[in-house]
Every structure is written in C-alpha cells, then in structure tokens.
C-alpha positions in Angstrom: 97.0 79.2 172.6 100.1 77.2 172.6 103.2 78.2 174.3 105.0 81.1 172.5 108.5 81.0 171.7 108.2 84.0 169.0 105.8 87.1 169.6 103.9 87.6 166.5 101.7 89.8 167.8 100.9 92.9 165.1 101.8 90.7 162.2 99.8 89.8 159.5 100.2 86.7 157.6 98.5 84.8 154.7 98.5 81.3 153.9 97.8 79.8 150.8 96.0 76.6 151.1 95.8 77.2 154.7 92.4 75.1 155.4 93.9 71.3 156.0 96.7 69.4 156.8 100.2 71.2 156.5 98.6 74.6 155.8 96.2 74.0 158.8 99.3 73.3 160.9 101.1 76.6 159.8 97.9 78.5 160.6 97.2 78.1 163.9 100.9 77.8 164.8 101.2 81.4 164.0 98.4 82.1 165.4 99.1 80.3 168.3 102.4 83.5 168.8 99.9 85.8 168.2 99.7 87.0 164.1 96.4 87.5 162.9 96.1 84.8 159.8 94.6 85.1 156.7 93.7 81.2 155.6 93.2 80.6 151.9 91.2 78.1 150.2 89.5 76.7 147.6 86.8 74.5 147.4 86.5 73.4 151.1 84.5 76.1 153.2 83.7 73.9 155.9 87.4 73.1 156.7 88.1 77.1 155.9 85.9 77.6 158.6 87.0 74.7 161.0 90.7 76.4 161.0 89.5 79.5 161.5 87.6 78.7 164.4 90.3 76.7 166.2 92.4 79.8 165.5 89.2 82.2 167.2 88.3 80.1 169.9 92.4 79.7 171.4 91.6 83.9 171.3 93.2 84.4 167.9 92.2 86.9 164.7 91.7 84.6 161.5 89.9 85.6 158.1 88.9 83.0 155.6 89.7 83.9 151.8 88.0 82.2 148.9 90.4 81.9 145.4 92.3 79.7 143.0 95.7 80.9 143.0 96.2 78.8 140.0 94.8 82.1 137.9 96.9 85.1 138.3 93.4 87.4 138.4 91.8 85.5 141.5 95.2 86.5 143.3 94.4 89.8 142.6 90.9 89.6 144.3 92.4 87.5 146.8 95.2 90.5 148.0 92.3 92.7 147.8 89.7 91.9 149.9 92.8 91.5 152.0 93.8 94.9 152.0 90.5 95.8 152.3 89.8 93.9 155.6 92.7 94.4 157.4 94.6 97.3 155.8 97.5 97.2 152.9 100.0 95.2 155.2 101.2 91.8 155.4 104.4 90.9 157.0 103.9 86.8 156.4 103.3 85.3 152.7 103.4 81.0 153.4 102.9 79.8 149.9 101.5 76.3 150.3 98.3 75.5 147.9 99.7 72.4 146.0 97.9 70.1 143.1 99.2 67.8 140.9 98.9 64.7 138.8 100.2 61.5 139.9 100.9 59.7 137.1 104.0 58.1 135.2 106.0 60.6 133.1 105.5 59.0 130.3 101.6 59.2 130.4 101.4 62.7 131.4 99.3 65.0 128.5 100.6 68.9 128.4 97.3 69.7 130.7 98.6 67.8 133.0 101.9 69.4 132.7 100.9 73.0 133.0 98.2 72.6 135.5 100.8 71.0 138.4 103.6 73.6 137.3 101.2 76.2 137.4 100.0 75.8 140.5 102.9 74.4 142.7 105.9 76.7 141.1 104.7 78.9 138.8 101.9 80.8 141.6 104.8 81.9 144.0 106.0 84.7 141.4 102.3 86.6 141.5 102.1 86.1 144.9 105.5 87.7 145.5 104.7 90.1 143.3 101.3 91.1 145.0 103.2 91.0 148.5 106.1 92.7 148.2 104.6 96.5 148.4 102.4 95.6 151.4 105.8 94.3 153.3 106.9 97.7 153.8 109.2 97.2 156.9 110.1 94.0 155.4 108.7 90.7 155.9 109.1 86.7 154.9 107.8 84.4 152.6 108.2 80.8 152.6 107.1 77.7 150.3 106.0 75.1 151.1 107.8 72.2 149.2 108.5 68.4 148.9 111.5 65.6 148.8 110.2 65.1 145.3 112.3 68.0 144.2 115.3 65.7 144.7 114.2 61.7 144.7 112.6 60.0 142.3 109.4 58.9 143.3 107.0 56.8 141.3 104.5 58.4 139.6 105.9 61.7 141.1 107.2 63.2 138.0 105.0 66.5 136.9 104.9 67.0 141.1 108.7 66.6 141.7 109.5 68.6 138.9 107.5 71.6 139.7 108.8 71.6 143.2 112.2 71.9 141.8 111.2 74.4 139.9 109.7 76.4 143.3 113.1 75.7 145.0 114.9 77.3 142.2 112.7 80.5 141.9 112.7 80.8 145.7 116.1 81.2 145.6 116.5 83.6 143.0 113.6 85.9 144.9 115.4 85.7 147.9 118.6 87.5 145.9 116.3 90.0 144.7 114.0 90.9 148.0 116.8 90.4 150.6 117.9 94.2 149.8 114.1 94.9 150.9 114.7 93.0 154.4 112.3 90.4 152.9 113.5 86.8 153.3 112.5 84.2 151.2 113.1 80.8 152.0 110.9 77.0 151.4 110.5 74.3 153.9 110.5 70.9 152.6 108.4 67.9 153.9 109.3 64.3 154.4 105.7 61.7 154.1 103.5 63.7 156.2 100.1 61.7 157.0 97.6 64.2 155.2 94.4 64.0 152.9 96.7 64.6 150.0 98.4 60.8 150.5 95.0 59.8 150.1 95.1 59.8 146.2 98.3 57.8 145.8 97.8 54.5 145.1 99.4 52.2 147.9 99.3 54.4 150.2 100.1 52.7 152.9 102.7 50.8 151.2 104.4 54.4 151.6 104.0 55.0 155.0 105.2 52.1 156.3 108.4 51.8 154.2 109.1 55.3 155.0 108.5 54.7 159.0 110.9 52.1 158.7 113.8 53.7 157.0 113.5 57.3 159.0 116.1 57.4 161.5 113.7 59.5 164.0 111.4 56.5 164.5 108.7 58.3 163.3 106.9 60.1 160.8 106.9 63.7 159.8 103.6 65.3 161.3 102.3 68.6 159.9 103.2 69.8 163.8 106.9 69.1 163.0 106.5 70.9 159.7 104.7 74.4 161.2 107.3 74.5 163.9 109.9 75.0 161.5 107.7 77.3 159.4 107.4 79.4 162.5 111.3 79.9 163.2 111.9 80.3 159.4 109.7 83.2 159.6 110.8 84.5 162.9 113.9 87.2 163.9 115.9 84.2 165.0 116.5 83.1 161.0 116.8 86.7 160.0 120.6 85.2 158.4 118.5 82.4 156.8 117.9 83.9 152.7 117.0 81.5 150.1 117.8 78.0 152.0 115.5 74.9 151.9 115.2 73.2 154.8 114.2 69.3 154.6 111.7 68.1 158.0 111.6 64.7 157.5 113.7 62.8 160.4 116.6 61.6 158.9 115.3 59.9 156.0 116.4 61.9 153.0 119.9 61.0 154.2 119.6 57.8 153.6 120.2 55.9 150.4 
C-alpha cells in the first residue's frame, strides 16, 4: 500500500461508482490508509473486480456491490447486503456514480432531464438517508462533483445543472448532520482524463485547451482528485462542513 498520512484502519467506507476512473482513484486511496472499501458498480464486473483486486493484492479488504443507485429500491439492497457482510456500520459514504446527457439545452426531452438529475443530485438524499443510522460515532460523506456546476460548458447543460443541484443539497445535509458529528462536504473536479471524456465529442479539443490555460502545467489526474477526497474525509478537516473544494490547478480561476 501507499504511504499513509491518515490511519483508516477500522473504518468502513462505500463508494458509489467506485469501479473506474475517479471512483477507482478514491478506492484504493482509502484503502491504501487502511479502510476496508465497499466499491459500487453497475454494469462493469470486470472492472469491479480489477479494483478490488488492486485493493486485495496491496493487503487491503475490498467487497464489490452490484446496483443502480438511480432507483431508490436497489439502494436499499445495496446497504443491505452491506450490513449483512460486514456488519451495520459505515463510517465513509463517497457519493460518485454520475450519468448524463450531453447535449444542447435546447434539445434535451424531460427523460433526459430526469434521468441526469436523478442520478447525479437527486441519489445523494437516499444515500444519506440509508447512511446516517449506520454512522453511529459519526462519520463523512462526500460528493463527488464537477466545474459544470459553475461554467457554462457546451453541451453541458442537464450535467452542470444537476451538479449544482448536488452542491446545494450537500450543503444543506451538512447543516442538518453536523449536530451528528457527520460531515458532509463535495470535491469538485477540473478535466480529469477518464472513460467518461470519451463520449464528448472533440474530446481532445478539451484537453488540450484546458492544459494550456491551467496554471499548474498540467491536468487534473484522478490521483490529484482521491488525495483530496482522503483529507476531506480525514480528522484533519473535522472544521471543514458543507464546503466544495475545486482540484483542478488553477484553471477555474481564470476567465
């Protein structure tokens, strides 16, 4: 395992969409400081599996968990067969599965809508709701969110909106849980290289306008991303209650 700047060790954390790129990242970096790691997923077994096995084989604890968290019953089954593998605890809640449709505003149908509001705001509130008993000596969750919540970007619309939508509900579950020593706060990404860029059209149009205008020289790596997920989630940000917190190297403070 990597170095470990946090001890995690006895904690229990679940991450939603936890198979590939960002989630990936988040898994096995708390992994790596020793929580055993719950990893969510969907359709993809085989890359379930390959992040539970880089988690295993560095001499970590990692379970794989099949559901949609887009339908509020499959969370239920989800929490479940949680409880029932490793007992009704969880310390760590990372929500992070994201969908979407990425097209102009204007030809968006109310399917479209729903489904990408559903599934990138809307699925917090259940899974808050679900975690909050099982945090019994308190605990953090964090969101997983996107500069789209505050730029305008092309094609971005149902996707931007519904993160601004998760912002705003993270906050106001971080004014009710904070009395419960239960921090909730949301991690925002700049362009992060993953298999989700895939499906936008000029792809790497994107990345290489957004190399060029971030100040760090660079672009934002899921790495970058899980190492701030890992001290948002540790004692060290125990003062930190419904903040965002942008990882993109400087570029969202450019015009």
């Amino acid at each position: 395992m990597e170095d470990r700047p946090f001890d995690l060790s006895g904690r229990t954390a679940l991450v939603t969409g936890g198979s590939r790129g960002i989630g990936r990242a988040i898994s096995v970096r708390l992994a790596s400081c020793g929580a055993r790691v719950a990893i969510n997923y969907v359709r993809n077994v085989e890359a379930a599996e390959e992040t539970a096995e880089l988690i295993r084989a560095a001499g970590g604890e990692a379970l794989t968990l099949r559901a949609n968290v887009g339908k509020r019953e499959k969370i239920d089954e989800m929490f479940d067969a949680l409880a029932q593998r490793w007992g009704d605890s969880l310390d760590i809640l990372v929500s992070n599965a994201a969908s979407g449709v990425i097209k102009p505003a204007l030809e968006l149908t109310w399917h479209h809508w729903d489904w990408t509001m559903s599934i990138n705001a809307a699925t917090l509130l259940p899974l808050a709701q679900r975690a909050r008993p099982m945090m019994k000596q308190g605990g953090s969750i964090l969101a997983v969110s996107s500069l789209g919540a505050l730029r305008a970007i092309p094609m971005y619309a149902a996707i931007g909106a519904s993160k601004a939508a998760l912002e705003a509900l993270v906050r106001h579950l971080a004014v009710e849980l904070a009395p419960d020593n239960i921090r909730v706060n949301a991690v925002s990404a700049g362009v992060v290289d993953t298999d989700a860029l895939k499906h936008f059209p000029h792809r790497d149009d994107i990345l290489g306008n957004s190399l060029l205008k971030t100040p760090a020289g660079r672009l934002t790596t899921p790495q970058d991303v899980a190492d701030v997920a890992l001290f948002l989630v540790s004692p060290l940000a125990r003062m930190i209650v419904g903040q965002t917190v942008i990882v993109d190297g400087g570029y969202s403070v450019l015009a």
